[in-house]
GUDRENPA-250432 format. One record per residue (C-alpha): residue number from 1; residue in three letters; x, y, z. Coordinates in steps of 0.5 Angstrom, whole numbers, plus 500, padded with zeros to 3 digits. Layout:
NUM ALA X Y Z
...
//
This chain:
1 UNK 179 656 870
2 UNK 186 653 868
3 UNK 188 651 875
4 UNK 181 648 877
5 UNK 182 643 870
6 UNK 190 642 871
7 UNK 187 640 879
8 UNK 182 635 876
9 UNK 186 632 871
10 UNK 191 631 877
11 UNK 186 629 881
12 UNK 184 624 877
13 UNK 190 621 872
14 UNK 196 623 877
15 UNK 195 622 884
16 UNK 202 625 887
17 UNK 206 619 889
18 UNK 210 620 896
19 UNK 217 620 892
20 UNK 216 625 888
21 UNK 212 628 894
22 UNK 219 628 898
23 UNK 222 631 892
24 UNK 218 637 894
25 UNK 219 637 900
26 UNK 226 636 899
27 UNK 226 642 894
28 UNK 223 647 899
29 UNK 227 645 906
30 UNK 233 648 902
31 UNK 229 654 900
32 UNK 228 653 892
33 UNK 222 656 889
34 UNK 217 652 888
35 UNK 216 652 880
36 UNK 216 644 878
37 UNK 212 641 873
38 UNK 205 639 875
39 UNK 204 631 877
40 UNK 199 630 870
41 UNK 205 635 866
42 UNK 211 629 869
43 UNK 206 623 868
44 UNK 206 626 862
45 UNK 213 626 860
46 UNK 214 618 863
47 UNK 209 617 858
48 UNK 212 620 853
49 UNK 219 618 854
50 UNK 216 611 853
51 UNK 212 612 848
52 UNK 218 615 844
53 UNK 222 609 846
54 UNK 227 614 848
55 UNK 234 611 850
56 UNK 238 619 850
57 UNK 234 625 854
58 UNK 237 631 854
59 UNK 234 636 860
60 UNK 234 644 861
61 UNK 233 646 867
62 UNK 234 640 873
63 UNK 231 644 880
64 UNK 231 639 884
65 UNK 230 633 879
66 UNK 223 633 880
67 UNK 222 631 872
68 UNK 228 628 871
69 UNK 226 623 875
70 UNK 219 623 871
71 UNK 224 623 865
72 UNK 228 617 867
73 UNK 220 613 869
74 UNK 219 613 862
75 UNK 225 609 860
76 UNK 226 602 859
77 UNK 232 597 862
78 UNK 236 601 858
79 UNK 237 610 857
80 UNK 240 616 859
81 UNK 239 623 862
82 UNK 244 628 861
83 UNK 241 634 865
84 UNK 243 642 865
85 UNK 243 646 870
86 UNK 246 653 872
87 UNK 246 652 879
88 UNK 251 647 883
89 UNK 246 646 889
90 UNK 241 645 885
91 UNK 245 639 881
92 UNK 246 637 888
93 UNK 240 636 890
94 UNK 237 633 883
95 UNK 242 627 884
96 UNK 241 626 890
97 UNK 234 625 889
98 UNK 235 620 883
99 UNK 240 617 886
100 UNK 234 615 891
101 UNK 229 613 886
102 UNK 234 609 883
103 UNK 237 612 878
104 UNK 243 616 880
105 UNK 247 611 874
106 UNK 244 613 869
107 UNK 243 621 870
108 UNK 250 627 869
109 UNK 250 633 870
110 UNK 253 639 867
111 UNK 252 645 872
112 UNK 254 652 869
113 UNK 250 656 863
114 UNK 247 653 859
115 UNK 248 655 853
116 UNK 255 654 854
117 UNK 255 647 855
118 UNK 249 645 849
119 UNK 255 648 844
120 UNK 260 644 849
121 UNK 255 638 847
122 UNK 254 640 839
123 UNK 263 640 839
124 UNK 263 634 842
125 UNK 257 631 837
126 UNK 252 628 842
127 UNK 245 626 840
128 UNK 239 625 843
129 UNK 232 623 842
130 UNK 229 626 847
131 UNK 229 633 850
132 UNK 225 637 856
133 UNK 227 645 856
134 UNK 224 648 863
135 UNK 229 654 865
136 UNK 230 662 863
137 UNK 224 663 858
138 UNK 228 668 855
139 UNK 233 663 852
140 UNK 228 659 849
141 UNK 229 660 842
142 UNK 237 659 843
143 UNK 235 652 847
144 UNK 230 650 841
145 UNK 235 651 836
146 UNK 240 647 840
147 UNK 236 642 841
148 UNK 236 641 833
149 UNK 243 641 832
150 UNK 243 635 837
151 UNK 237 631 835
152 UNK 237 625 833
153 UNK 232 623 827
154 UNK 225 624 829
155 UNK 227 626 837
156 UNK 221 629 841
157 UNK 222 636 844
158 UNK 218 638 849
159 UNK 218 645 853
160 UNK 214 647 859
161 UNK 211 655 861
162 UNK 209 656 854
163 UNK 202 659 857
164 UNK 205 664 861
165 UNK 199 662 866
166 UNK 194 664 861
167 UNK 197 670 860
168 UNK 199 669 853
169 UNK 192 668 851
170 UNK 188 674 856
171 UNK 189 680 857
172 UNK 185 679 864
173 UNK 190 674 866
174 UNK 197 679 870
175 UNK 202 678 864
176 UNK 208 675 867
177 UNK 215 678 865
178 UNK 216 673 859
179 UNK 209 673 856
180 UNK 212 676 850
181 UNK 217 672 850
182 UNK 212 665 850
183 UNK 207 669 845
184 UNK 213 670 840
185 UNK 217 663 841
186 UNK 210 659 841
187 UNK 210 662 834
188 UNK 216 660 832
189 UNK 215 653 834
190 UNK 208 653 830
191 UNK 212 655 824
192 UNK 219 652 824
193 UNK 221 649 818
194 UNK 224 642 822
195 UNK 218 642 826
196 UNK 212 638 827
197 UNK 209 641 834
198 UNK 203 642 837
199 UNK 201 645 845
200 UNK 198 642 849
201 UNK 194 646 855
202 UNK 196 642 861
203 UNK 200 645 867
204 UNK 202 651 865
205 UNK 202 650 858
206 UNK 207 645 854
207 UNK 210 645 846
208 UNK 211 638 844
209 UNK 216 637 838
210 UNK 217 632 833
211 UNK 224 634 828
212 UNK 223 632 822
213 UNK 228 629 818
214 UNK 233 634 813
215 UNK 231 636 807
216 UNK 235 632 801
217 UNK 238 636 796
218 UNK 241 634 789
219 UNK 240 628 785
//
């Protein structure tokens, strides 16, 4: 049932464009797994990156740049994308297609581990008002708290997977190797004392976070 509702929302609101159509092609002529978000999931994210008005994103996870370019759609005259990704190929081919949407100036990437180079940012007191998590689900929850350490007031954390396809909330639906993990982190954003969140059932399932403000103490 999910695929038949994610193919008619896409049907409808998200008729795949024939950039980001390329980027795909682009992204299987070099051998690398098909795992981008869904069209509706990027519309999703421009939507929210103009509505949050966001001019600093942070993204986990480049691929072949698939959503960064939805990313990058949804700032103004003005915004930043700084993308993480383990692979240099993968940064590679990422760069280039923005470059070809467009936004080749206004993206960096840092290539290497993730989790090294987020503690490189929180030495280096980056801030940003927008983040995307989309990589090894068995990092989540590192990622999820960096990502606090990095947010702005009010940033929007947006993290995709989180439904497993389905088989967080079925038993007759094959679990996948992070079902477990995506059950134990969906709690933990749904609890999490610096978050306002909720999931949203579309593509393979995405959390969207808001950071509330630190708690004052004194006075």
């Amino acid at each position: 049932m999910m695929k038949e509702i994610n193919d008619y929302i896409d049907k409808i609101f998200a008729d795949e464009d024939q950039l980001l159509a390329d980027v795909l092609s682009s992204i299987a002529i070099n051998g690398m797994p098909a795992i981008s978000v869904s069209p509706s999931t990027g519309k999703l994210l421009t939507l929210l990156v103009s509505m949050a008005r966001a001019q600093n994103a942070l993204e986990i996870g480049a691929l072949g740049g698939y959503s960064g370019i939805c990313i990058a759609r949804g700032f103004g005259e003005e915004g930043m994308l700084t993308s993480l990704e383990l692979e240099e190929r993968y940064a590679n081919l990422a760069y280039e297609n923005l470059t070809k949407a467009g936004f080749g100036q206004r993206v960096t990437y840092h290539v290497g581990a993730a989790l090294q180079s987020l503690e490189n940012l929180v030495q280096n007191n980056k801030k940003f008002d927008f983040f995307f998590i989309d990589a090894d689900k068995e990092n989540y929850s590192l990622y999820l708290e960096y990502c606090i350490q990095l947010a702005e007031p009010g940033a929007f954390i947006v993290t995709d997977n989180v439904l497993a396809g389905g088989s967080v909330i079925s038993t007759e639906v094959k679990s996948k190797r992070y079902t477990e993990i995506m059950k134990e982190f969906n709690e933990l954003v749904a609890n999490h004392p610096r978050l306002q969140s909720i999931l949203v059932p579309l593509g393979d399932g995405m959390t969207l976070s808001q950071v509330k403000n630190k708690p004052s103490f004194g006075g």
